[in-house]
C-alpha positions in Angstrom: 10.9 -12.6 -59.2 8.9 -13.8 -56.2 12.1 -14.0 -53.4 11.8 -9.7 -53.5 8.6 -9.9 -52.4 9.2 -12.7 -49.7 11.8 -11.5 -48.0 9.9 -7.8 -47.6 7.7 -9.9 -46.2 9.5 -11.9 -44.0 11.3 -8.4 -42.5 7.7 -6.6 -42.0 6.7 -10.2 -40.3 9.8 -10.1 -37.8 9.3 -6.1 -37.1 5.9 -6.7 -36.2 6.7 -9.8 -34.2 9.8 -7.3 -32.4 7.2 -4.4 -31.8 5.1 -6.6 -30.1 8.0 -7.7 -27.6 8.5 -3.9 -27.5 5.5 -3.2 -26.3 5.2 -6.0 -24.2 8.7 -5.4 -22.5 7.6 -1.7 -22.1 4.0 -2.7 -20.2 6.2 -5.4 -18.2 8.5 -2.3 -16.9 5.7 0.2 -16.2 4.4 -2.2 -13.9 7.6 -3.2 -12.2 8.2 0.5 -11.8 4.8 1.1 -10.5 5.1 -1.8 -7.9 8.4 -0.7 -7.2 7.2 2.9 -6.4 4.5 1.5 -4.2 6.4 -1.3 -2.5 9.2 1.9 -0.8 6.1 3.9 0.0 4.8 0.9 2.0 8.5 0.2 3.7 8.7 4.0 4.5 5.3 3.7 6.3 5.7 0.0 7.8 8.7 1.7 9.2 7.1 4.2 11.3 3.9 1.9 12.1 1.9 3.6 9.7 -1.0 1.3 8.2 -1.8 2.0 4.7 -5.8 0.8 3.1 -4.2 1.6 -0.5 -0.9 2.4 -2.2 -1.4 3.1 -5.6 0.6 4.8 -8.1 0.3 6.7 -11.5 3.2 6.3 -14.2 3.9 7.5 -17.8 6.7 5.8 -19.9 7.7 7.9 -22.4 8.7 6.7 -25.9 12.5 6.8 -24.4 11.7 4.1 -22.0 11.9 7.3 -18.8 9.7 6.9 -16.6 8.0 10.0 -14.9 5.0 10.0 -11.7 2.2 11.2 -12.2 0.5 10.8 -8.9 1.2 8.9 -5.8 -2.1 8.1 -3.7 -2.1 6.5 -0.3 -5.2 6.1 1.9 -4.3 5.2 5.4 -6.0 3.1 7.8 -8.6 4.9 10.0 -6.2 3.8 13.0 -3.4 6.5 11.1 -6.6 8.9 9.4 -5.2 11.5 11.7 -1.8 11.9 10.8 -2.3 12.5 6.9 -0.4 15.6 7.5 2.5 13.8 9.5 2.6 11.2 6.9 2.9 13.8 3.8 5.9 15.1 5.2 7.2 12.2 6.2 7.1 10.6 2.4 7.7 13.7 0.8 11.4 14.0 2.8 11.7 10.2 1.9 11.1 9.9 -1.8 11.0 13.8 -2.9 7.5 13.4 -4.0 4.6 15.4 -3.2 1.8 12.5 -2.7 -1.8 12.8 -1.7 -2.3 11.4 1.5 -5.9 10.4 2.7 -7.5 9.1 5.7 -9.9 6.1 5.6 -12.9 5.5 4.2 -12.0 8.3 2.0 -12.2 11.3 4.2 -10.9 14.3 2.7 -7.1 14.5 1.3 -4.6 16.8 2.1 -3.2 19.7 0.4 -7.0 20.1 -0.3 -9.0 23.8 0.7 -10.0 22.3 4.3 -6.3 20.5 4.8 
């Protein structure tokens, strides 16, 4: 009579103890991913001398495990503020992505009204 009841307990015990792996596993890969995305920004721009502040990206795992960009930010040195422009181009013809591009200190980003 009782062995029903323990072994539906014992399976919801070991799914809940598997979703947590799941979702531990997931968060593990987003940030792989994201420090993946950031690390071949950085190599593109070390390449060319380019002195990055910030790197930081934005990405969504979807309940398939794909994971899509949101948003790629980089704020470069004020040494390299003045090629935001050059720089855009420059990543978007390496990775594909359109990513914002900022000079130091925050100054205004490109692709904005003024840039």
């Amino acid at each position: 009579l009782h062995e029903p009841y323990r072994r539906q307990r014992q399976m919801c015990i070991r799914d809940r103890d598997y979703d947590d792996i799941e979702e531990t596993m997931q968060k593990q890969f987003g940030m792989l991913s994201k420090s993946n995305i950031e690390r071949i920004v950085q190599n593109i721009l070390e390449a060319e001398e380019i002195t990055a502040e910030k790197i930081e990206a934005d990405i969504h795992i979807s309940e398939d495990n794909s994971v899509s960009i949101n948003k790629v930010c980089v704020v470069l040195s004020e040494r390299d503020s003045g090629r935001r422009e050059e720089v855009r181009e420059l990543l978007r013809q390496q990775t594909g992505l359109a990513i914002e591009v900022s000079g130091a200190a925050g100054e205004e980003k490109d692709g904005s009204a003024n840039g």
